[in-house]
Kinemage of the C-alpha trace (Angstrom):
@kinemage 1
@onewidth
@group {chain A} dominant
@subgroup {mainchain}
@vectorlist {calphas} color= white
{ca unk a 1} P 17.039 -11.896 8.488
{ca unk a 2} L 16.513 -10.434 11.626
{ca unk a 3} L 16.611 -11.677 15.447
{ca unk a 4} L 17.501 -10.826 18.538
{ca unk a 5} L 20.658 -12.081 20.336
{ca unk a 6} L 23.813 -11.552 22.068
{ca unk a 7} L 27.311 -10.873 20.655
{ca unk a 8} L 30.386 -13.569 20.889
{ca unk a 9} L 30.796 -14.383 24.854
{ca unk a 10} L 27.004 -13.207 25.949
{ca unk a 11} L 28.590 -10.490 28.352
{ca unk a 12} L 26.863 -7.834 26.584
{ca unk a 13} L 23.262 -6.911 26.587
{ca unk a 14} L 20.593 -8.840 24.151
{ca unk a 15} L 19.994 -6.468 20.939
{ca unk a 16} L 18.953 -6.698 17.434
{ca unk a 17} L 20.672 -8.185 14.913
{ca unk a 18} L 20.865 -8.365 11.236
{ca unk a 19} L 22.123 -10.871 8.790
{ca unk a 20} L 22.312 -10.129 5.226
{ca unk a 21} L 23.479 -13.771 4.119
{ca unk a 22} L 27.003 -13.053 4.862
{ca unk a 23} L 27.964 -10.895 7.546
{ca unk a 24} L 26.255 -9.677 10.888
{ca unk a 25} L 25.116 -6.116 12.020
{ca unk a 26} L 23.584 -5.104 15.150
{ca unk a 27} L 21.103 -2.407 14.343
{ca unk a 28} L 19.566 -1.935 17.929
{ca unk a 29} L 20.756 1.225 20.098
{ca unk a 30} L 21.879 1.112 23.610
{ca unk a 31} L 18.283 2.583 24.757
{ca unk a 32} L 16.568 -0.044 22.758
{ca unk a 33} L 19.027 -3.288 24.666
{ca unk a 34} L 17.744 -1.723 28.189
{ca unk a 35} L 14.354 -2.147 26.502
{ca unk a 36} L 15.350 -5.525 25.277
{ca unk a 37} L 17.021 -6.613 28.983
{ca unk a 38} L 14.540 -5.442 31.052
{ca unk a 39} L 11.136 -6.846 29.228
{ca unk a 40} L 9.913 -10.057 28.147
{ca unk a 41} L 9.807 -10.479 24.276
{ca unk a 42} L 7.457 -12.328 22.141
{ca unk a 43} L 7.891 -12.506 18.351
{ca unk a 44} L 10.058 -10.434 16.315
{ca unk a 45} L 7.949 -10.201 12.884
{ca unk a 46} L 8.117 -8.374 9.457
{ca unk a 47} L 5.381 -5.731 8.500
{ca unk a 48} L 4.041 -3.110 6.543
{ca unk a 49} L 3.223 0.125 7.693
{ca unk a 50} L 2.575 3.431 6.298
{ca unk a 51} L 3.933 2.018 3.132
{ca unk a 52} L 7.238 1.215 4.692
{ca unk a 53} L 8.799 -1.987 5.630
{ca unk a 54} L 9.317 -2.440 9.475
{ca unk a 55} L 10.554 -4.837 12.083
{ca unk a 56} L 8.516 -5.500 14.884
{ca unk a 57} L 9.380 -6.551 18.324
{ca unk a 58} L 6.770 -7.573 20.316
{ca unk a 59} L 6.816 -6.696 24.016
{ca unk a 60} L 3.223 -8.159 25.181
{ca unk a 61} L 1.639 -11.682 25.016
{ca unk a 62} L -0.452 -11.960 21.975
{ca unk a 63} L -4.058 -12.183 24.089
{ca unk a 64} L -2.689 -8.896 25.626
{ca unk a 65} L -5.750 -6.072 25.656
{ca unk a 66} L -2.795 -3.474 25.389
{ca unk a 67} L 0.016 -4.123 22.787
{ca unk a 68} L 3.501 -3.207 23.166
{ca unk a 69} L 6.103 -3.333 20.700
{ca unk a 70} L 9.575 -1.703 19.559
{ca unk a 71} L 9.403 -0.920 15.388
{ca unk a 72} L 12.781 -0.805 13.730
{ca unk a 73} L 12.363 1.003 9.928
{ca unk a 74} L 15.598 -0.213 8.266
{ca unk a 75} L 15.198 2.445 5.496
{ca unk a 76} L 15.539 5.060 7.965
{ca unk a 77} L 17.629 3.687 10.909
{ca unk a 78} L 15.476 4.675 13.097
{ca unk a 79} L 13.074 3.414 16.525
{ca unk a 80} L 9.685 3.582 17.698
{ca unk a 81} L 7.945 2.515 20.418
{ca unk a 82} L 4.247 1.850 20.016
{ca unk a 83} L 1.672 0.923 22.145
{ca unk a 84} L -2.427 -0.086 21.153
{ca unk a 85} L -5.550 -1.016 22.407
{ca unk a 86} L -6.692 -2.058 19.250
{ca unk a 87} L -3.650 -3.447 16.678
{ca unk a 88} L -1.144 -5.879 17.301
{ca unk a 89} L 1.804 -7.592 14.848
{ca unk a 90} L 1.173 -10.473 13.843
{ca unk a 91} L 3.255 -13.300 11.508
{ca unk a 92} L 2.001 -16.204 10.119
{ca unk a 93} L 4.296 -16.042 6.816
{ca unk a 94} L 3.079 -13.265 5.203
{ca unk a 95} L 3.889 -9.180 5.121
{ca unk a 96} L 1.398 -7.442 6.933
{ca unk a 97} L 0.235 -5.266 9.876
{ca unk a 98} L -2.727 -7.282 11.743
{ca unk a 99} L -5.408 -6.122 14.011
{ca unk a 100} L -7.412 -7.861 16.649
{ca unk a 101} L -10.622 -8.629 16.279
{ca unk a 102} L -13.372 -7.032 15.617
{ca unk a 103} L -11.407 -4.477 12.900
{ca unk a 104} L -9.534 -5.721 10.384
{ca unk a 105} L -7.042 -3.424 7.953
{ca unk a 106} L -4.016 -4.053 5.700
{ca unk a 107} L -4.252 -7.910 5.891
{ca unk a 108} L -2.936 -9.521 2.739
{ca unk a 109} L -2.534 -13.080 3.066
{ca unk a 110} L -1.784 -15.934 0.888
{ca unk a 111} L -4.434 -14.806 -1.811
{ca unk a 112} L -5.043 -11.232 -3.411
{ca unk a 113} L -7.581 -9.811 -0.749
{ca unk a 114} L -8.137 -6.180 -1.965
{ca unk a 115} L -11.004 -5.080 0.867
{ca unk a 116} L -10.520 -3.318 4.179
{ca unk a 117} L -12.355 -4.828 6.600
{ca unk a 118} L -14.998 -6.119 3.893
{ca unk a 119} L -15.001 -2.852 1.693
{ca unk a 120} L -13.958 -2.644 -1.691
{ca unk a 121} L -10.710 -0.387 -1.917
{ca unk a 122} L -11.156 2.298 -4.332
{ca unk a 123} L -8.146 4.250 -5.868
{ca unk a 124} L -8.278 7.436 -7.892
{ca unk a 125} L -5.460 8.790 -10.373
{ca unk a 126} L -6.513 12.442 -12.384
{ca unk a 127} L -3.766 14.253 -14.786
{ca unk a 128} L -4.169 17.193 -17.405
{ca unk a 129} L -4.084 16.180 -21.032
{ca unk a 130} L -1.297 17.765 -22.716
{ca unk a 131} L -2.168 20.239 -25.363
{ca unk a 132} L 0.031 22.240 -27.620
{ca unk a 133} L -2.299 25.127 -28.475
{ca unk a 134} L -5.739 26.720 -27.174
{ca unk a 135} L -7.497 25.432 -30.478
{ca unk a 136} L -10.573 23.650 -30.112
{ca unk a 137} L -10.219 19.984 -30.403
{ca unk a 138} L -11.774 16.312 -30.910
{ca unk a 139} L -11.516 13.328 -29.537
{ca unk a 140} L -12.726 10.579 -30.844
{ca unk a 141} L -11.829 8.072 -28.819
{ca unk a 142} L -9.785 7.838 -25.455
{ca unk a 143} L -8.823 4.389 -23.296
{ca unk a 144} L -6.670 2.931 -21.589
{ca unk a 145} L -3.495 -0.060 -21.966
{ca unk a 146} L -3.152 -2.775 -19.400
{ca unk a 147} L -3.988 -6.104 -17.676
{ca unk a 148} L -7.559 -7.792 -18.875
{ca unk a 149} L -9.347 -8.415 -15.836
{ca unk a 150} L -9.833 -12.030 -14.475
{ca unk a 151} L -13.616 -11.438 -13.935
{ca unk a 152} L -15.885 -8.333 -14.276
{ca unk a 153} L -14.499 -5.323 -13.493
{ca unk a 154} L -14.837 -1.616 -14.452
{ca unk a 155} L -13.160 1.238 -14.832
{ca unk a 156} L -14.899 4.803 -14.468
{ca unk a 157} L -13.939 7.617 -15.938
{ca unk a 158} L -14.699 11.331 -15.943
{ca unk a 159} L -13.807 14.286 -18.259
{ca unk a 160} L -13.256 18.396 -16.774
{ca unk a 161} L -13.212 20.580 -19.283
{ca unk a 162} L -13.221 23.648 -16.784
{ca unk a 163} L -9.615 22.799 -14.864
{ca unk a 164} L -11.044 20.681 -12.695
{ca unk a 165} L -13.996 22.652 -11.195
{ca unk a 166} L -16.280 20.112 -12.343
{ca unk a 167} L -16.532 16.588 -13.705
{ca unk a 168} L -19.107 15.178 -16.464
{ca unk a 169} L -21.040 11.809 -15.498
{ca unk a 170} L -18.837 8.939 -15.197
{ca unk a 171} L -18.901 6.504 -18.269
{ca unk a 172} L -17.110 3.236 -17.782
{ca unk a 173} L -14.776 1.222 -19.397
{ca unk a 174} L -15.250 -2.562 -19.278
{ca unk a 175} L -11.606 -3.735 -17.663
{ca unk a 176} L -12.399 -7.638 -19.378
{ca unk a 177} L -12.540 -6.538 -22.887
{ca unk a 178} L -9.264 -6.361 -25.134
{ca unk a 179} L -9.652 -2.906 -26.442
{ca unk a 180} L -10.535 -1.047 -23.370
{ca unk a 181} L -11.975 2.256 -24.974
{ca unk a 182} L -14.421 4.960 -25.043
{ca unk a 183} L -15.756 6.650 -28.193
{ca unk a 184} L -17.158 9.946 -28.899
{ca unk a 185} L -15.697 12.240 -25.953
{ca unk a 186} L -16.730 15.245 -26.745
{ca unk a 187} L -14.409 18.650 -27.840
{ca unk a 188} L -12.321 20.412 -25.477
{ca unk a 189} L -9.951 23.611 -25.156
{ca unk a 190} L -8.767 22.078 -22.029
{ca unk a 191} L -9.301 18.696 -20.896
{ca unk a 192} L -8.687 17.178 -17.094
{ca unk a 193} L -8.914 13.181 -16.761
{ca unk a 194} L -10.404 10.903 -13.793
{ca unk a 195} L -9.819 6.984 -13.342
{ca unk a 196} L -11.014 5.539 -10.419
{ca unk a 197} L -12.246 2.034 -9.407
{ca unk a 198} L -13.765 0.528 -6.720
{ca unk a 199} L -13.563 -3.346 -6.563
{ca unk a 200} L -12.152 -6.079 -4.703
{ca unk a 201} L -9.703 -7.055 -7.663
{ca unk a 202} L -6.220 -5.683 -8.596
{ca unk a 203} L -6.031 -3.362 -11.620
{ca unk a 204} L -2.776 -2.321 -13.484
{ca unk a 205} L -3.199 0.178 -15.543
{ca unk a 206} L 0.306 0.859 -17.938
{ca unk a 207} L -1.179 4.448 -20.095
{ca unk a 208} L -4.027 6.441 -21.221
{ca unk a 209} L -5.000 6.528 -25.019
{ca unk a 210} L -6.695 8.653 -27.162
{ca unk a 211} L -7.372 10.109 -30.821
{ca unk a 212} L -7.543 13.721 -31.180
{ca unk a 213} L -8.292 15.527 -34.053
């Protein structure tokens, strides 16, 4: 838990403070308590940004055209001061980094909500498949292991057999079914592998399959 405060007595500045359930730490530096003292502060919320957790202290009234706020990144121990025209932190429960209207990016609320600002997100993962000689070989059959999808979903994916120069049409592998495979992919000397998906559902994905001969 995080807030802002004073230490036993109040004769020192306000600053951050930190409570992990049983002691207290006070994480703010003497250049972020001027900060602190000489501004008026509105929220002090939990976000994501970058991929990284963050506090956020904001330093402007939530109608404000320009946003103000200190960012503490507890993984790093480290300040930031950021200013915007266009996003401001937000908390309403949840873990995320909001943005005034008419953008929206990064909002997850209460439900899974995987679109940016009404666009599908789409995620990519290519890797070489591991061969043991230069032979030419077969495979039968490739796919993939992991969660069925709730409703229809599909997952694309592409074969290189020139180190990634090129890729073949995309053929797609139905994400609802229980054996989530392709048949008859070709021979290879060298093979390079492409997932992707572009929906507005999760996908987990645990490993790739295949038969080679």
């Amino acid at each position: 838990m995080y807030f802002i405060g004073r230490e036993a007595g109040g004769a020192n500045a306000v600053g951050l403070f930190m409570f992990d359930g049983a002691k207290f730490e006070k994480v703010s530096t003497v250049a972020v308590d001027k900060i602190l003292a000489g501004d008026t502060w509105y929220s002090v919320s939990s976000i994501g940004f970058g991929g990284q957790y963050a506090i956020a202290i904001s330093l402007a009234a939530p109608n404000a055209t320009t946003q103000r706020w200190l960012m503490f990144f507890p993984r790093w121990n480290e300040w930031f001061e950021w200013t915007s025209t266009v996003f401001q932190p937000v908390n309403t429960g949840h873990f995320f980094l909001g943005v005034a209207a008419p953008d929206k990016i990064y909002y997850f609320g209460a439900t899974d909500n995987w679109q940016d600002n009404g666009t599908n997100y789409t995620w990519t993962h290519q890797f070489k498949w591991p061969k043991k000689s230069n032979d030419r070989q077969i495979m039968p059959m490739f796919g993939v292991k992991g969660d069925t999808a709730r409703s229809a979903s599909s997952l694309n994916v592409e074969f290189s057999r020139d180190d990634y120069a090129t890729f073949e049409t995309a053929r797609v592998i139905d994400m609802t079914s229980a054996q989530k495979m392709l048949t008859r992919c070709g021979q290879f000397t060298d093979l390079s592998v492409r997932l992707s998906h572009t929906a507005n559902l999760d996908v987990r994905i645990e490993a790739a399959l295949a038969r080679v001969e």
